[in-house]
N, C-alpha and C positions, 0 to 999 in steps of 0.2 A: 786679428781673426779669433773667432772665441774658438777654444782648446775640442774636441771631440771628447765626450762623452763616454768612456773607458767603464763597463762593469767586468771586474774579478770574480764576480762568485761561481765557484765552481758546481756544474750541473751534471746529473749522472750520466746522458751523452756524450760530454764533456770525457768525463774518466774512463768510458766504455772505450773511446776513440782510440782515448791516449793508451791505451793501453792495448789494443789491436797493434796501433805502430810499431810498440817496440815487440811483437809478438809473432806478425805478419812473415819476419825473415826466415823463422825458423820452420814454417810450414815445410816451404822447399825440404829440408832437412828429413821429414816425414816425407817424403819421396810418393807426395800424392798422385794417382795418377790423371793425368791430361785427356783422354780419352781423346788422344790425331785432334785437338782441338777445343774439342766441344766442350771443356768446362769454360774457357776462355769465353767461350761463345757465350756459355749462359751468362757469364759474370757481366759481360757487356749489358744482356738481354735483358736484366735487374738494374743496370745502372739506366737504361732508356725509360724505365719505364717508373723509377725514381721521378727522376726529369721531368717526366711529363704528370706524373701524382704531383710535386711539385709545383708544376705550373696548373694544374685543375684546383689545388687547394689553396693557392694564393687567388684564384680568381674566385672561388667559392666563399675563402671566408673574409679578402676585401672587399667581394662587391665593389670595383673599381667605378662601373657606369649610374651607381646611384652617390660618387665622391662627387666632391668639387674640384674645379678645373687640375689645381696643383697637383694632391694627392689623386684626383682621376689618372691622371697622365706620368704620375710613378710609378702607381700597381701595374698600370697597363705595359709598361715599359719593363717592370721585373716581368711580367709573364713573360714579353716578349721574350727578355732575356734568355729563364727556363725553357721556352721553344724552341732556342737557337742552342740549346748546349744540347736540347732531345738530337735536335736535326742533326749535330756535328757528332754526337756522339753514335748515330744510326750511317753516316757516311752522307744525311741526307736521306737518306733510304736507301744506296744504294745496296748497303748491306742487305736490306729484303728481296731485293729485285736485280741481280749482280750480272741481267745476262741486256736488263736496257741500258741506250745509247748512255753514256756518261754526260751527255749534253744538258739532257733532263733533268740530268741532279743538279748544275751547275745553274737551272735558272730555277729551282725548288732552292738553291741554298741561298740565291741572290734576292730571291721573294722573303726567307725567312730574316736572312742578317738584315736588310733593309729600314722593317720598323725600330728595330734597336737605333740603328746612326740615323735616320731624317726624325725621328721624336724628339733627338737633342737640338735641333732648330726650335724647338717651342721656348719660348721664353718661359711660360708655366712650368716645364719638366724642369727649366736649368735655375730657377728658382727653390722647386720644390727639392731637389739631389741639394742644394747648398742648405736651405732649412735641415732637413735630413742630418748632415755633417754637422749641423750646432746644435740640434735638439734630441735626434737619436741615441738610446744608449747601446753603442755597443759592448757584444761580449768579448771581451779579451781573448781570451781562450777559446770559443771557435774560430777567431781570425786566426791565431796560432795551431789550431790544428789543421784550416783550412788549408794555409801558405805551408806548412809541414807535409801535408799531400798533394803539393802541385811539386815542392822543391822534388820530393823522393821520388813520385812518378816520372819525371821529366829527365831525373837524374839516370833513373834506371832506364828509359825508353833513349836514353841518349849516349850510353855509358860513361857517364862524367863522370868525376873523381871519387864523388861518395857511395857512387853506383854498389861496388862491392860490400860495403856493411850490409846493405838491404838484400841483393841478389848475392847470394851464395851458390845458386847454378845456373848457368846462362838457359841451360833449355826451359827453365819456371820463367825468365823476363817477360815475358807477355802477362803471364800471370800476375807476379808480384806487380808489375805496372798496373795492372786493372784491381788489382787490391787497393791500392796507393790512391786510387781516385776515389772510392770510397769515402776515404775522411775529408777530403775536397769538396766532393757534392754535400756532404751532409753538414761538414762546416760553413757552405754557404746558407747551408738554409736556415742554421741555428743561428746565422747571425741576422738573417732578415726576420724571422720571427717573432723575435723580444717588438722589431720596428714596428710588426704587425700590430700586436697588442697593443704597442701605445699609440695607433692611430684609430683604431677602435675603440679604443678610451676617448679619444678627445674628438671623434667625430659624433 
């Protein structure tokens, strides 16, 4: 199997990230106030709508429906994807609307996750993702800051072992978790971007 395609060079989102990380703990420290919720709330209300800029500007500037079949059936599957991290990161929408049946959300999340798993029956997408893995350059360092923001989030929304370096006061965890997903979303997108430009290169 030929080796993935590894780029090192460091980029200044890259160092902004990385240095949020180790910076992020000591906010708590600054005894910001929470106002009963609502900073949480907005931090959420910024990462949705990340998500969904995300998925408009990967459809905006692949133009996936004027690709051929392979590369059509990637982009469209990354939007997908970015739709379903909007939808999960909105509850679905329950979060907007928190007084309808929860049933509703349940066939809104089953319609969203959907085109993600039946698209990998295409023989075109499961061609094009393995092209991808041997032609793509990835960026070292967004995978690294991405996986760096799912481990710390996960760690603190879970109190696992590392939980305490990051969370210094349990009433910030909600917080510092919605901090922590920040370098998450935004290291997934620096790593699909380099992919961007090189398929607009060679399309």
């Amino acid at each position: 199997m030929t080796p993935l395609l590894v780029e090192y060079r460091i980029t200044w989102p890259v160092i902004v990230f990385a240095v949020l990380i180790f910076i992020f703990p000591f906010l708590a420290d600054l005894h910001i106030p929470l106002f009963n919720g609502m900073l949480v709330t907005s931090i959420e209300a910024v990462q949705a709508l990340l998500l969904l800029f995300f998925a408009i500007f990967t459809y905006v500037y692949m133009k996936p429906l004027q690709l051929k079949n392979g590369q059509k059936q990637f982009w469209l599957w990354a939007i997908f994807w970015w739709v379903l991290l909007f939808g999960r990161s909105t509850s679905w929408g329950r979060d907007y609307f928190p007084d309808v049946p929860r049933s509703y959300f349940r066939v809104i999340s089953i319609f969203v996750i959907a085109p993600v798993v039946f698209m990998l029956f295409s023989p075109y997408l499961r061609h094009e993702i393995v092209n991808k893995l041997r032609t793509a350059k990835l960026s070292a360092w967004a995978i690294v800051i991405a996986v760096l923001g799912l481990i710390i989030a996960d760690s603190i929304e879970h109190g696992r072992m590392i939980a305490p370096v990051f969370l210094h006061n349990l009433k910030y965890q909600d917080f510092m978790e919605e901090l922590y997903e920040f370098p998450l979303i935004i290291g997934l997108f620096l790593i699909a971007l380099p992919i961007m430009k090189q398929d607009k290169r060679i399309s």
